[in-house]
N, CA, C and O atoms as a GROMACS GRO file, in nm:
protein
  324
    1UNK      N    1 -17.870  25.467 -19.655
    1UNK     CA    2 -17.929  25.405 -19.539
    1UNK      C    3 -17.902  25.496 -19.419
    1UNK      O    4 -17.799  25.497 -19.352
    2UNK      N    5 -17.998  25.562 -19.404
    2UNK     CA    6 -17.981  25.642 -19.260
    2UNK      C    7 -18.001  25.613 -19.140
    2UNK      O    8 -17.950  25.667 -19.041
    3UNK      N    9 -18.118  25.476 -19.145
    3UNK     CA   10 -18.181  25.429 -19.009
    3UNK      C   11 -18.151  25.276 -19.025
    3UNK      O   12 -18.165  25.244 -19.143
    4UNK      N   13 -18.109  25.157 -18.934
    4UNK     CA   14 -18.115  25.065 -18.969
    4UNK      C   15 -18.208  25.016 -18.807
    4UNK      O   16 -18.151  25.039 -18.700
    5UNK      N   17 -18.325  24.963 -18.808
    5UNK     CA   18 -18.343  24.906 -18.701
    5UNK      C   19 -18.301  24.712 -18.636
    5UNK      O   20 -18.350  24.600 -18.654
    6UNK      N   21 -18.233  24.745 -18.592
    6UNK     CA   22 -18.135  24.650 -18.533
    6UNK      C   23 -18.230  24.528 -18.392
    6UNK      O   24 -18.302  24.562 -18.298
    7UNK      N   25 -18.199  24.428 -18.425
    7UNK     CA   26 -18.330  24.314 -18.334
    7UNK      C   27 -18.158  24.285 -18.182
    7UNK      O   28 -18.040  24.275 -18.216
    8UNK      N   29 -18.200  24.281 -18.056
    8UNK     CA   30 -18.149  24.204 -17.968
    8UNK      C   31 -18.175  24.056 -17.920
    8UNK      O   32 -18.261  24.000 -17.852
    9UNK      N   33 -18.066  24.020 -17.982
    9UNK     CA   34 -18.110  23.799 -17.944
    9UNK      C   35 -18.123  23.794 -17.761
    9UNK      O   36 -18.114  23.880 -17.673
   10UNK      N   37 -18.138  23.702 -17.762
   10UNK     CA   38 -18.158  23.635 -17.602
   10UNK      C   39 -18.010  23.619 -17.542
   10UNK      O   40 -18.005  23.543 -17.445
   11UNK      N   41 -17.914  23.664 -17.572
   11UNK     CA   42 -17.775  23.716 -17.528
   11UNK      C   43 -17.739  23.801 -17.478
   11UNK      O   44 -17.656  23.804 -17.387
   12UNK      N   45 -17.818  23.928 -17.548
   12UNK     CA   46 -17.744  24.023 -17.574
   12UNK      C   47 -17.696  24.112 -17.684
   12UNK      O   48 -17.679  24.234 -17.681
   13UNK      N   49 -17.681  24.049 -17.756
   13UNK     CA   50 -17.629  24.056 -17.951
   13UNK      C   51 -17.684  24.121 -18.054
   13UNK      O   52 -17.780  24.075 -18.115
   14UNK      N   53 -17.634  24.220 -18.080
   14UNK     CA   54 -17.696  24.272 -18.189
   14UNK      C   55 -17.641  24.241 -18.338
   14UNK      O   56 -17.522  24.235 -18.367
   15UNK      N   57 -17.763  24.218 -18.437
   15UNK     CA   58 -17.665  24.158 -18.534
   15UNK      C   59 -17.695  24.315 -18.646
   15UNK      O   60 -17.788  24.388 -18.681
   16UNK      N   61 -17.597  24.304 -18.658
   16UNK     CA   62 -17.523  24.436 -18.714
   16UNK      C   63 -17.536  24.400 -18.887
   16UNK      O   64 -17.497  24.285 -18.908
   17UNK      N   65 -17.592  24.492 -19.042
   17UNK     CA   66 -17.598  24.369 -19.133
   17UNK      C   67 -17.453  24.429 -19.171
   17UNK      O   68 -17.391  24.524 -19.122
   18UNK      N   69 -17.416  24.328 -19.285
   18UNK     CA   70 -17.267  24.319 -19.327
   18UNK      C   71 -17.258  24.416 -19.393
   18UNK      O   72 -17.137  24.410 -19.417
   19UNK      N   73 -17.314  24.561 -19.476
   19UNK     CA   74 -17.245  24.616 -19.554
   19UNK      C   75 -17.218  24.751 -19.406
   19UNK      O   76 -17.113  24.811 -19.388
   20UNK      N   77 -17.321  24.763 -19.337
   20UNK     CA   78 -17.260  24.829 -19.208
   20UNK      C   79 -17.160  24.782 -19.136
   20UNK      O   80 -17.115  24.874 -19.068
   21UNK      N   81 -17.093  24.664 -19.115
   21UNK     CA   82 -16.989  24.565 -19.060
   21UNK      C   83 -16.878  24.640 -19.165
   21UNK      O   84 -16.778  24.660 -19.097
   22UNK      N   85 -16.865  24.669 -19.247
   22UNK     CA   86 -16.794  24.699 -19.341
   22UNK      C   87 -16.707  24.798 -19.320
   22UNK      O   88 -16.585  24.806 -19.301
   23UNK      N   89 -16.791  24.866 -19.327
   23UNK     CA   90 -16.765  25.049 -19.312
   23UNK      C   91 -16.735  25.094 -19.132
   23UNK      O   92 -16.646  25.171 -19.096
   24UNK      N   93 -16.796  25.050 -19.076
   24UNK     CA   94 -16.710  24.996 -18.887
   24UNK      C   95 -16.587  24.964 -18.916
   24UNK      O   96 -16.501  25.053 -18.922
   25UNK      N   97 -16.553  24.822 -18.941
   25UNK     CA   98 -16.426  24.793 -18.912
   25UNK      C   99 -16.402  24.715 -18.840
   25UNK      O  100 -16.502  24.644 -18.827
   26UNK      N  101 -16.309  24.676 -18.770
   26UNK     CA  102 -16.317  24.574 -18.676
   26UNK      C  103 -16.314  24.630 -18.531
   26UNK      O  104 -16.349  24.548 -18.447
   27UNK      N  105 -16.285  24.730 -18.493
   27UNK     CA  106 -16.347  24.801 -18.382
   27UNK      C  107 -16.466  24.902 -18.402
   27UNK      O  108 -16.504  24.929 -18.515
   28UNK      N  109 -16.522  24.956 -18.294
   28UNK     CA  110 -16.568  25.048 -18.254
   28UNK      C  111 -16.616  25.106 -18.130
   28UNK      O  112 -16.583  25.036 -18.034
   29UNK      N  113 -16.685  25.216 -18.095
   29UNK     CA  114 -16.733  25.256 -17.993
   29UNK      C  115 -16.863  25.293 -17.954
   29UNK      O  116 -16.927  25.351 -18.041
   30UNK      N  117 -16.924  25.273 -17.838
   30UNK     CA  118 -17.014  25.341 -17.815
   30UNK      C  119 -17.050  25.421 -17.754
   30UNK      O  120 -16.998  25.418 -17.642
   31UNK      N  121 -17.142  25.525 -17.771
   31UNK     CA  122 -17.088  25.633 -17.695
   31UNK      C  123 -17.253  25.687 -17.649
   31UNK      O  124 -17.337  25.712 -17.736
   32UNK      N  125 -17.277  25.698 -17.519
   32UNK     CA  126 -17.437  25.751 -17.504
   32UNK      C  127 -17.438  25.881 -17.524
   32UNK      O  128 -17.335  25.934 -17.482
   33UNK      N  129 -17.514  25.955 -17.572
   33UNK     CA  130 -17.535  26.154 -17.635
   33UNK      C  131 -17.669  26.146 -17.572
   33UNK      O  132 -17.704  26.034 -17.535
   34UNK      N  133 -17.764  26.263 -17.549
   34UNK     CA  134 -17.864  26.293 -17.485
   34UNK      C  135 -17.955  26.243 -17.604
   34UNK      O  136 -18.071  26.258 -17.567
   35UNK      N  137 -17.952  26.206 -17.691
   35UNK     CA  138 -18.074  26.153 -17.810
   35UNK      C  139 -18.017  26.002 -17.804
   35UNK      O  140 -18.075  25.933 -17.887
   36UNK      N  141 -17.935  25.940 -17.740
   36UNK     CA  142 -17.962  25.806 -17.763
   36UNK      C  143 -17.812  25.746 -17.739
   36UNK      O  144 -17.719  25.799 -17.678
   37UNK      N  145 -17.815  25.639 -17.795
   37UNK     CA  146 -17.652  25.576 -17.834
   37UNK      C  147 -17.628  25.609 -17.962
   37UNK      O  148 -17.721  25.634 -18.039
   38UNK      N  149 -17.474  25.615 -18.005
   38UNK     CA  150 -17.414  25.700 -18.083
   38UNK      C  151 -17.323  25.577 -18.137
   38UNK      O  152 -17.242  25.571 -18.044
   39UNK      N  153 -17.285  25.479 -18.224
   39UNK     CA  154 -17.150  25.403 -18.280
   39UNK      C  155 -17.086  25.452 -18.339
   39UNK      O  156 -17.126  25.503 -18.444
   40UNK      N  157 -16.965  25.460 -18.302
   40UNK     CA  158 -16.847  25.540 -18.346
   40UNK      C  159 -16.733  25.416 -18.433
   40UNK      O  160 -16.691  25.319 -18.370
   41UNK      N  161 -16.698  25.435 -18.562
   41UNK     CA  162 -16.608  25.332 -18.618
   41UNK      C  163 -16.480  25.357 -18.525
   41UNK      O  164 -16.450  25.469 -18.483
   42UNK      N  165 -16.421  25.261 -18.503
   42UNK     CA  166 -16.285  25.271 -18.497
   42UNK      C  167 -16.163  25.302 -18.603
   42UNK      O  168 -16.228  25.285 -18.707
   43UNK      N  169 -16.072  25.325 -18.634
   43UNK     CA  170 -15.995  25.396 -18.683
   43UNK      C  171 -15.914  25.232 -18.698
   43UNK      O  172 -15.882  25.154 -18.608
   44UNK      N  173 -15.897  25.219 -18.841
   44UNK     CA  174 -15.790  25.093 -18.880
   44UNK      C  175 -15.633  25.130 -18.928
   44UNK      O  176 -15.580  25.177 -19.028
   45UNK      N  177 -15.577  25.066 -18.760
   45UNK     CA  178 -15.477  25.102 -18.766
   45UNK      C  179 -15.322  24.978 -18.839
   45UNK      O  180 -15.300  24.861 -18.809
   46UNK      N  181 -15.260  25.052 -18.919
   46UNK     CA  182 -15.163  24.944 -18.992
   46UNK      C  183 -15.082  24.920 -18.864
   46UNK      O  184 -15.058  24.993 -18.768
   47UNK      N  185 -15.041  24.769 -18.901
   47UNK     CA  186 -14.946  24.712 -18.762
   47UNK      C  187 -14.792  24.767 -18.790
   47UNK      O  188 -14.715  24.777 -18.694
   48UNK      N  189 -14.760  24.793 -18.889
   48UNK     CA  190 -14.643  24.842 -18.945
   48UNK      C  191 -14.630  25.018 -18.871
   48UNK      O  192 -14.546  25.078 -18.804
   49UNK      N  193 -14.723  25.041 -18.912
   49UNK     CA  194 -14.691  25.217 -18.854
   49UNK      C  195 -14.711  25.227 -18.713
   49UNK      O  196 -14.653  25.319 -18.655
   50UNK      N  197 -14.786  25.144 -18.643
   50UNK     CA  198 -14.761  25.145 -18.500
   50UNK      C  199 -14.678  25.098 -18.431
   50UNK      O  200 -14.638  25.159 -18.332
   51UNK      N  201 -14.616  24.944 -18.474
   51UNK     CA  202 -14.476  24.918 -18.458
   51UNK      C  203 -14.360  25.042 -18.487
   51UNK      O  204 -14.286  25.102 -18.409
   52UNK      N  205 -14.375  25.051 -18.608
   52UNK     CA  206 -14.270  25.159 -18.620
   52UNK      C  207 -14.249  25.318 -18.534
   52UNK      O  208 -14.153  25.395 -18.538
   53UNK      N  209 -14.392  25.330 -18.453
   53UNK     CA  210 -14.397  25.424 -18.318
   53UNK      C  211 -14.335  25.413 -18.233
   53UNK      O  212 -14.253  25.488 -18.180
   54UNK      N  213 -14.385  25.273 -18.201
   54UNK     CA  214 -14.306  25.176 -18.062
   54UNK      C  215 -14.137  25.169 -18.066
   54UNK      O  216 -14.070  25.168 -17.963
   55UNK      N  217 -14.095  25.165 -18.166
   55UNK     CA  218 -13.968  25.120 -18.176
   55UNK      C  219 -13.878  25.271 -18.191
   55UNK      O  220 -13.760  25.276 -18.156
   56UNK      N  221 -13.942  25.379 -18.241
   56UNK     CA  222 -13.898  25.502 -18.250
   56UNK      C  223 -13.914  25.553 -18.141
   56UNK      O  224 -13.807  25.589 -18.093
   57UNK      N  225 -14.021  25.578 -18.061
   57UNK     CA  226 -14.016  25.668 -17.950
   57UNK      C  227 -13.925  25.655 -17.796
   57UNK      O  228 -13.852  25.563 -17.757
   58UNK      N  229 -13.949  25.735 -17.754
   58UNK     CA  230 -13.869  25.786 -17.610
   58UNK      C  231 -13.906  25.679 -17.546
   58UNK      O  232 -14.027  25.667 -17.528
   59UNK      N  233 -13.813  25.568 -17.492
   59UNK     CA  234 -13.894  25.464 -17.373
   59UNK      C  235 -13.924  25.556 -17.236
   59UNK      O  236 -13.884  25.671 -17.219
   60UNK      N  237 -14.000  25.480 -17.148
   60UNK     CA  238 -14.109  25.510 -17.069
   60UNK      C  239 -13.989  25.546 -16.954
   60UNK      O  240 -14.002  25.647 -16.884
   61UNK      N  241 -13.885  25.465 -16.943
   61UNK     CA  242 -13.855  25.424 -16.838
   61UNK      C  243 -13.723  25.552 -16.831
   61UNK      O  244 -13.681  25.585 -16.942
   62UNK      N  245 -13.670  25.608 -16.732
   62UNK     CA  246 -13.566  25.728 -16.777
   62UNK      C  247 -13.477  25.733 -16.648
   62UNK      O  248 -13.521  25.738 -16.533
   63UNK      N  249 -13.380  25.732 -16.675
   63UNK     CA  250 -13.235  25.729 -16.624
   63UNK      C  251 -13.191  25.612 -16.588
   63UNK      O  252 -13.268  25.529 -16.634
   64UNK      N  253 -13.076  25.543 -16.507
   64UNK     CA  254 -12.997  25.422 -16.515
   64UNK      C  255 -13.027  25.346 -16.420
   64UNK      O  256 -13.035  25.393 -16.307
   65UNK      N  257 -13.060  25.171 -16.452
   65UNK     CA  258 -13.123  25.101 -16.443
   65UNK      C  259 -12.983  25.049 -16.284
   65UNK      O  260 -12.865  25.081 -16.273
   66UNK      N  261 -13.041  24.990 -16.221
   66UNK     CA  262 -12.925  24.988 -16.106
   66UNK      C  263 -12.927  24.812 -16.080
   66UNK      O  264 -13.001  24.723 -16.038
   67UNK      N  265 -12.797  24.835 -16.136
   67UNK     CA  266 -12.744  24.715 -16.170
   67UNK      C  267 -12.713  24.636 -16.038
   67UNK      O  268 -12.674  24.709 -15.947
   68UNK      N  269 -12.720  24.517 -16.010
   68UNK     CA  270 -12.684  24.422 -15.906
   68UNK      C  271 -12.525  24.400 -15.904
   68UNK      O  272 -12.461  24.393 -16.009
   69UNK      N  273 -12.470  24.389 -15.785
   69UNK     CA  274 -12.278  24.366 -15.802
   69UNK      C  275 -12.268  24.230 -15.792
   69UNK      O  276 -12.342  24.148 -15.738
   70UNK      N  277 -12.171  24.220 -15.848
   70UNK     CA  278 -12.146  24.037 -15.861
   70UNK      C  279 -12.174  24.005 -15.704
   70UNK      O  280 -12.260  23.921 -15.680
   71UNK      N  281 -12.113  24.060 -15.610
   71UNK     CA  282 -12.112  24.010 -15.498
   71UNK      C  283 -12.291  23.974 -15.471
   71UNK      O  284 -12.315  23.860 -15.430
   72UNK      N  285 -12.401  24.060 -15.490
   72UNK     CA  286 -12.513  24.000 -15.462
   72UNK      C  287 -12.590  23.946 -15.555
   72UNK      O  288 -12.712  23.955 -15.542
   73UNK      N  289 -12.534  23.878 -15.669
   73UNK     CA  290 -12.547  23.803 -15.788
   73UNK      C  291 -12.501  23.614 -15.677
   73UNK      O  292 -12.552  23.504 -15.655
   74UNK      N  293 -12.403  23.677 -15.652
   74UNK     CA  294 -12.343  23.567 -15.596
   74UNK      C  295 -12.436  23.478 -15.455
   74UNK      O  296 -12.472  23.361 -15.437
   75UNK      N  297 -12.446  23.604 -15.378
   75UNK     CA  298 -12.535  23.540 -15.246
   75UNK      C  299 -12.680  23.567 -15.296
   75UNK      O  300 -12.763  23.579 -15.205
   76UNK      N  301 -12.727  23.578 -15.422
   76UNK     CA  302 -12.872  23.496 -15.456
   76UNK      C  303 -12.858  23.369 -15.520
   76UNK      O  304 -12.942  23.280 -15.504
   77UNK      N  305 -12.761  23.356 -15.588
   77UNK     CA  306 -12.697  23.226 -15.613
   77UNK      C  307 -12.713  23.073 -15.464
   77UNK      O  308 -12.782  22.976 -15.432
   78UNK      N  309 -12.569  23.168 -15.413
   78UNK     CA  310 -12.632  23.056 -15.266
   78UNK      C  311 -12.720  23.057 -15.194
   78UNK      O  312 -12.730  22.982 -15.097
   79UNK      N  313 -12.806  23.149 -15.228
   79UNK     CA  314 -12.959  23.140 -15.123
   79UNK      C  315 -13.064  23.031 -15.194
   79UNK      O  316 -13.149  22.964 -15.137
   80UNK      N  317 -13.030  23.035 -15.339
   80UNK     CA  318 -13.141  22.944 -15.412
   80UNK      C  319 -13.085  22.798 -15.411
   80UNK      O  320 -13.136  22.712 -15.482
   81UNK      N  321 -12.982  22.772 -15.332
   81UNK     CA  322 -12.955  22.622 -15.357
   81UNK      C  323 -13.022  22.517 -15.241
   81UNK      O  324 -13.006  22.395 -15.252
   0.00000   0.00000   0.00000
């Protein structure tokens, strides 16, 4: 299937048929090129290997977090009463 011609509902909506839904994925993109619009699948990503990115890499945030002294722990204490 090289060409699929695709109908627009009174929405907006294109209904896409299911063995093309397939092979997409649950994302994708679109992308305009000088011959037209272009759909690009998205890339199915496991939740396991991206978690396991998140939890391995360098956090965002870098050098020491500046801690509050009891003393102004204390007078936000009595300001909220």
């Amino acid at each position: 299937m090289e060409q699929v011609n695709l109908k627009i509902d009174s929405k907006g909506r294109m209904c896409i048929p299911a063995e093309i839904r397939e092979e997409i994925g649950d994302t994708a993109t679109i992308k305009r090129t000088p011959q037209g619009f272009l759909l690009i699948p998205g890339k199915r990503e496991d939740f396991l290997e991206e978690f396991k990115k998140l939890i391995t890499s360098e956090p965002k945030r870098k050098g020491k977090p500046n801690l509050a002294t009891p003393e102004e722990m204390k007078s936000v204490w009595r300001t909220a009463k």
